[in-house]
C-alpha positions in Angstrom: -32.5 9.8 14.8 -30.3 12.5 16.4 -29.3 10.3 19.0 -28.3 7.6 16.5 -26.2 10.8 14.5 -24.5 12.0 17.4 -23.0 8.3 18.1 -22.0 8.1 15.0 -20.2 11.3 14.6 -18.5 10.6 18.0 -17.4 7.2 17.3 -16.4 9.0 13.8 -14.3 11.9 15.9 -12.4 9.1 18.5 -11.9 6.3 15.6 -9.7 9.8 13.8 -8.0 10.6 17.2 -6.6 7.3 17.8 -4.8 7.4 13.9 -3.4 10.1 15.1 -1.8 9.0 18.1 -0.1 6.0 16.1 0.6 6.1 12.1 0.2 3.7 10.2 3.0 2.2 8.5 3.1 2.9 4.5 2.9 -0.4 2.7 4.4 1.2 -0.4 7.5 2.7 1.0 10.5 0.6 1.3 13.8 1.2 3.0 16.4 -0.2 0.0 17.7 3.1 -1.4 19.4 6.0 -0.5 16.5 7.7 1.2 16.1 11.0 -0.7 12.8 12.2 0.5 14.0 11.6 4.0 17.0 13.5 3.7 15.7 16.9 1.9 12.6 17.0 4.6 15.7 16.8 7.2 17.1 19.5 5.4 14.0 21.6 4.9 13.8 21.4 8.7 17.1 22.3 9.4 17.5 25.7 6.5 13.7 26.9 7.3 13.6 30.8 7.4 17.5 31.0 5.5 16.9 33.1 2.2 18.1 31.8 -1.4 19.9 33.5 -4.1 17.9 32.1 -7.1 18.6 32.3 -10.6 15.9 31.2 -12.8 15.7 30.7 -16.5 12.7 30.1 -18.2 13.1 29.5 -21.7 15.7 32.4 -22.1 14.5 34.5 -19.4 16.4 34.9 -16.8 15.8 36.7 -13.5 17.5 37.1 -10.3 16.6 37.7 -6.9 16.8 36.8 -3.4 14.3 35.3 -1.3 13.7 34.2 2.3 11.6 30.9 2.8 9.7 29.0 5.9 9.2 25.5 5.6 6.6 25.3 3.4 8.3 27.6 0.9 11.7 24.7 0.9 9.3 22.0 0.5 7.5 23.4 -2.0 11.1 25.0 -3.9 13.3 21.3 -3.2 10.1 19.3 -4.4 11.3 18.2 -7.3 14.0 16.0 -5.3 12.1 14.7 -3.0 9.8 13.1 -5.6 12.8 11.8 -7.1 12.8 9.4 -4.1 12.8 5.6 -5.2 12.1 4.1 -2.3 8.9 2.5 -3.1 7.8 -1.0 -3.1 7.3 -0.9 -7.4 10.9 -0.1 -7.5 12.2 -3.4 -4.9 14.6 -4.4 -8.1 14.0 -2.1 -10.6 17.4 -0.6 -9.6 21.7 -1.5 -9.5 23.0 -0.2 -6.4 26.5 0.2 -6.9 29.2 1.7 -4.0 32.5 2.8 -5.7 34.7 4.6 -2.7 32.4 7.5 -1.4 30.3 7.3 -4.0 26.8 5.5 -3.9 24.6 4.7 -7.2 21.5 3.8 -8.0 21.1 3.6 -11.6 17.5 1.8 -13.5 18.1 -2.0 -14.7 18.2 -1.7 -18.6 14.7 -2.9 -19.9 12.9 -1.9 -16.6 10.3 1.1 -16.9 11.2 4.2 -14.2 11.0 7.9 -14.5 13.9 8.2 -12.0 16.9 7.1 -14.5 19.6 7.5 -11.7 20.7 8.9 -8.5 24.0 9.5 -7.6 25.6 10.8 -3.6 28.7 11.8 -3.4 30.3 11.6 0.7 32.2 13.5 2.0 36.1 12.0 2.2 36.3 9.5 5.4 32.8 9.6 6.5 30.3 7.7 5.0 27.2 9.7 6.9 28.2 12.7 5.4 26.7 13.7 2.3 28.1 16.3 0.0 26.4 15.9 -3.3 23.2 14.5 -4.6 22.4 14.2 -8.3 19.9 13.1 -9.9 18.3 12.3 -13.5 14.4 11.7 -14.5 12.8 10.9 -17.9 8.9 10.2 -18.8 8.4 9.9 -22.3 4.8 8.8 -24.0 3.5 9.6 -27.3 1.8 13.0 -25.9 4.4 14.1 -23.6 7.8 14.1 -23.4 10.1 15.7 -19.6 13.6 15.7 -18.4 14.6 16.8 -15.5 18.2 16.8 -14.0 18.9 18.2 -10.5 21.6 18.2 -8.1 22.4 19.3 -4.1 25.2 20.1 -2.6 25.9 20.0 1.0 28.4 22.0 3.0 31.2 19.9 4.6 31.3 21.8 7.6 27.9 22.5 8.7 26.3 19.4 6.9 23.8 22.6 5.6 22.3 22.3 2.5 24.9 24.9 0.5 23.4 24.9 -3.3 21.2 23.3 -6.1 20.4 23.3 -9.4 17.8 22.0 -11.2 17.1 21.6 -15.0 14.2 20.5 -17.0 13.0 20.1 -20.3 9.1 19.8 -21.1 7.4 18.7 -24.4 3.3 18.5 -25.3 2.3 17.5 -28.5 1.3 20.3 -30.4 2.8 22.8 -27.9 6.3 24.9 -28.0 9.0 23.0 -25.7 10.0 24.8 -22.1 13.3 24.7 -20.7 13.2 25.6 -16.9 16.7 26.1 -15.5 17.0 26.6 -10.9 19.6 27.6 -9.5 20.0 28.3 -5.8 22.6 29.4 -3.3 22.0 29.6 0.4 23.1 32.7 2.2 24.4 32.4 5.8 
């Protein structure tokens, strides 16, 4: 019996080594859309250990303060946006994609269901690859709850750094007092 467990948890240990060496590819994910989750984790990689001016206001309390944060602390601050990402295979044609100049849309079909309403990026003049704003807007709405959020980044042209964002939400439970949550960061150098 112990022989038969140790096989097992071997075969168990090199079947989860072997995942690890190649990924598997995420069925759901799609490449049709700005890729917004992509582009914050490239950012979070690149402004790790910078500190943040924040300004917060929660329901008419404000605070400010600066903090420094790792990784985890960006990912965990720029979240918001990178759930906002609509690159998944639900949302194949659920949205217009629509280039005016530098700017790029991406804006829910009417009729279509979606929490991500729109995002918009903004480039920087002449270039294309360079972004210098991101905005975006989010509604879910049933007959318990009701949220809006509204967030936007903004890029410096010259170090192609993430420079600021803001983030504003709106949050309603049946029964319960509405929050309004109101982010606002600026990266110092």
């Amino acid at each position: 019996m112990k022989k038969q467990f140790s096989i097992l948890m071997l075969g168990l240990l090199f079947s989860c080594n072997q995942g690890e060496e190649q990924p598997l590819a995420n069925p759901t994910q799609i490449n049709q859309y700005f890729p917004l989750k992509d582009f914050v984790s490239d950012q979070i990689g690149r402004i790790s250990d910078m500190s943040v001016e924040k300004l917060t206001d929660i329901n008419g309390q404000e605070e400010s303060f600066e903090v420094k944060l790792d990784a985890e602390g960006w990912r965990k601050e720029l979240d918001i946006f990178i759930q906002s990402d609509i690159n998944k295979a639900a949302n194949a044609s659920a949205y217009h994609t629509e280039e005016k100049g530098l700017v790029l849309r991406h804006e829910l079909k009417q009729g279509l269901k979606g929490e991500v309403k729109h995002i918009q990026v903004e480039y920087a003049s002449g270039e294309k690859e360079e972004v210098q704003k991101i905005e975006f807007k989010s509604e879910k709405d049933n007959f318990f709850y009701h949220s809006l959020s509204e967030g936007v980044l903004e890029v410096d042209a010259e170090t192609g750094l993430l420079k600021s964002y803001h983030v504003k939400g709106y949050q309603k439970v049946w029964f319960l007092d509405p929050n309004q949550i109101e982010i606002s960061g600026k990266l110092k150098r």
